[in-house]
C-alpha positions as CSV (number, residue, x, y, z in Angstrom):
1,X,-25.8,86.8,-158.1
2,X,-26.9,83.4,-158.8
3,X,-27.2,80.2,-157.4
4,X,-25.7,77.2,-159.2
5,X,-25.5,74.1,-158.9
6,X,-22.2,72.0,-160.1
7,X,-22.7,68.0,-161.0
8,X,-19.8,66.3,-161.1
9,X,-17.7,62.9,-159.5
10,X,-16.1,64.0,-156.2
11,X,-15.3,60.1,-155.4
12,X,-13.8,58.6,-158.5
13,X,-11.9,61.7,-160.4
14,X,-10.8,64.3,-157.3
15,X,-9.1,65.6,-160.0
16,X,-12.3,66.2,-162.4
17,X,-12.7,70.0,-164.1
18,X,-15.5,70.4,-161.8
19,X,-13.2,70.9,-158.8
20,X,-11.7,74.1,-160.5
21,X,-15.2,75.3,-161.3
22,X,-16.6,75.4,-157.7
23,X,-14.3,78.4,-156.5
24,X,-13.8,80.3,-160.1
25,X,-17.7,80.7,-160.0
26,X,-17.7,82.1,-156.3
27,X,-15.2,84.6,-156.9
28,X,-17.2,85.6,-159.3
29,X,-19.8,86.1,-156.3
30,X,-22.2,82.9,-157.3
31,X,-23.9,81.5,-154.6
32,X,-22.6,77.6,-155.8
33,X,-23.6,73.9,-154.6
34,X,-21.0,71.2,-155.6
35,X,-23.5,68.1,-155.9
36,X,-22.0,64.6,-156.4
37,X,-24.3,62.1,-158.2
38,X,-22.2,58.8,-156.3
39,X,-22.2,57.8,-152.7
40,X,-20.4,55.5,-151.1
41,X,-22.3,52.2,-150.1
42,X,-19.4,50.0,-148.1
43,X,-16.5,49.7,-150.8
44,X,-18.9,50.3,-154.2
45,X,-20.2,53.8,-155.2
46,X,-24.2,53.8,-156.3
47,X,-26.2,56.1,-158.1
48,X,-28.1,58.3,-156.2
49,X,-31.0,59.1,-158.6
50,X,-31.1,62.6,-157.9
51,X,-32.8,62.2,-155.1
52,X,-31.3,64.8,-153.1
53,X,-30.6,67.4,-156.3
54,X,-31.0,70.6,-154.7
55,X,-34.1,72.8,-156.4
56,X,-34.5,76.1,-157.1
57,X,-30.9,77.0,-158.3
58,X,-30.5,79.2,-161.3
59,X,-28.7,76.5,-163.1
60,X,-27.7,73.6,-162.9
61,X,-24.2,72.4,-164.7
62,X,-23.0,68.8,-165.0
63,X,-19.0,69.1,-165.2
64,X,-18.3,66.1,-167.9
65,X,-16.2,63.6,-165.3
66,X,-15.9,60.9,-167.8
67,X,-18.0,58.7,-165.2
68,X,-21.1,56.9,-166.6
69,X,-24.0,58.0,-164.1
70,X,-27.0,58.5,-166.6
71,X,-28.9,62.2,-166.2
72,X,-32.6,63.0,-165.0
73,X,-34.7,63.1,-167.6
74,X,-35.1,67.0,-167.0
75,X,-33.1,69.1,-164.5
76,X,-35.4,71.3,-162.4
77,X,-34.0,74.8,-163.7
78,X,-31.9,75.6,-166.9
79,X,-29.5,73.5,-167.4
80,X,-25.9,73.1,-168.9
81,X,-23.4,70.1,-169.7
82,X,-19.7,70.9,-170.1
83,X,-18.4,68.5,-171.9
84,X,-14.6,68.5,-171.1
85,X,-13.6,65.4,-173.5
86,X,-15.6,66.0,-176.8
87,X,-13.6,63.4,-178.6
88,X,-14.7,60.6,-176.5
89,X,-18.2,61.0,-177.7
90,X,-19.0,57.6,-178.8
91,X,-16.9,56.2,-176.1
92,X,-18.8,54.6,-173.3
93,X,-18.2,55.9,-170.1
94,X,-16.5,54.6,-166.6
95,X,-19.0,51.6,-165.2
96,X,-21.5,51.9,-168.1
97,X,-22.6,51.9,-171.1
98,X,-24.0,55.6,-171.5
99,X,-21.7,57.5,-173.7
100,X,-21.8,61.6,-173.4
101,X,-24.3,61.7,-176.3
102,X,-26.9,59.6,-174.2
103,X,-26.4,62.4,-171.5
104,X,-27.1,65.6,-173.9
105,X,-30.9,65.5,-174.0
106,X,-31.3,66.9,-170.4
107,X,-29.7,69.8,-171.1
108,X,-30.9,73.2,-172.5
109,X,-27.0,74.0,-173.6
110,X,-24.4,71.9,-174.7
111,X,-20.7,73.2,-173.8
112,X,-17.6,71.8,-175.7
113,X,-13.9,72.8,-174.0
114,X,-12.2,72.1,-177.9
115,X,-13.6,74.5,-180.4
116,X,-13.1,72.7,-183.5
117,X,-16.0,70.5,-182.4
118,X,-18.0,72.7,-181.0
119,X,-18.2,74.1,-184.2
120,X,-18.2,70.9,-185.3
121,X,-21.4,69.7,-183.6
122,X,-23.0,72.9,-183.2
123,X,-22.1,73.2,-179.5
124,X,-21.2,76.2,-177.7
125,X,-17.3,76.9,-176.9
126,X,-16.4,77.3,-173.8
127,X,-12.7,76.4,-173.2
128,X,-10.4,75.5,-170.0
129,X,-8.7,78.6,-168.3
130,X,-5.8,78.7,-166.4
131,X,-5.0,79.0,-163.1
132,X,-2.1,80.8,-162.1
133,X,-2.5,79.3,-158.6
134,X,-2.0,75.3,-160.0
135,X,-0.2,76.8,-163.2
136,X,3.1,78.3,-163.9
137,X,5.1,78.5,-166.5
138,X,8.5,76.4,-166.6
139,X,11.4,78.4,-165.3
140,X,13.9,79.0,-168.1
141,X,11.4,77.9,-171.3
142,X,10.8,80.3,-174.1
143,X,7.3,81.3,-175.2
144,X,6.4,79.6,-178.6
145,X,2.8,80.1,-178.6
146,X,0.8,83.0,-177.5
């Protein structure tokens, strides 16, 4: 199987889409690396530069955390960004000024969890999935929508 490694806030947004993607990929059997792009530094979070980024992994796929840390100029594998809130494109992000389209040009794919614009902007699809370990259905409600 193969080794990935998954970019995403762990300090700022516990509750980012990367947290769910860390255990989906290894039950799948993926050897996976959570990698968070923020340390602590006393009570502010800095960059840190990628200094640490693992190498060698067989991809490397930033989790869209809606927290402006800029990307490297090139990752060193193939590359993906999953971009969790398409409709905040132009939208700077937390602490910054980057916006999600300043973080696109690092990537060799560009993944969009809404398919209308990932058809849109000529990204790939690749939606949310559920969990039926965080997810259940509401006891008593009928189903309206397959």
């Amino acid at each position: 199987m193969a080794t990935i490694v998954v970019l995403y806030d762990m300090l700022v947004r516990s509750d980012t889409t990367g947290q769910h993607c860390v255990p989906a990929l290894e039950s799948l059997g993926h050897e996976v690396i959570p990698y968070d792009p923020l340390m602590e530094a006393g009570d502010d979070l800095v960059f840190k530069e990628y200094m640490d980024l693992p190498q060698g992994a067989d991809l490397y796929l930033q989790v869209d955390d809606d927290i402006g840390y800029p990307s490297p100029e090139r990752f060193p594998g193939p590359s993906a960004y999953w971009c969790i809130d398409v409709h905040r494109m132009n939208i700077p992000l937390y602490r910054s000024d980057i916006t999600r389209w300043d973080k696109l040009p690092a990537f060799d794919h560009i993944f969009s969890a809404q398919l209308d614009a990932a058809e849109r902007e000529g990204f790939h699809w690749l939606p949310l999935a559920y969990n039926e370990q965080l997810t259940r259905p509401l006891q008593d409600a009928g189903k309206c929508y397959d």
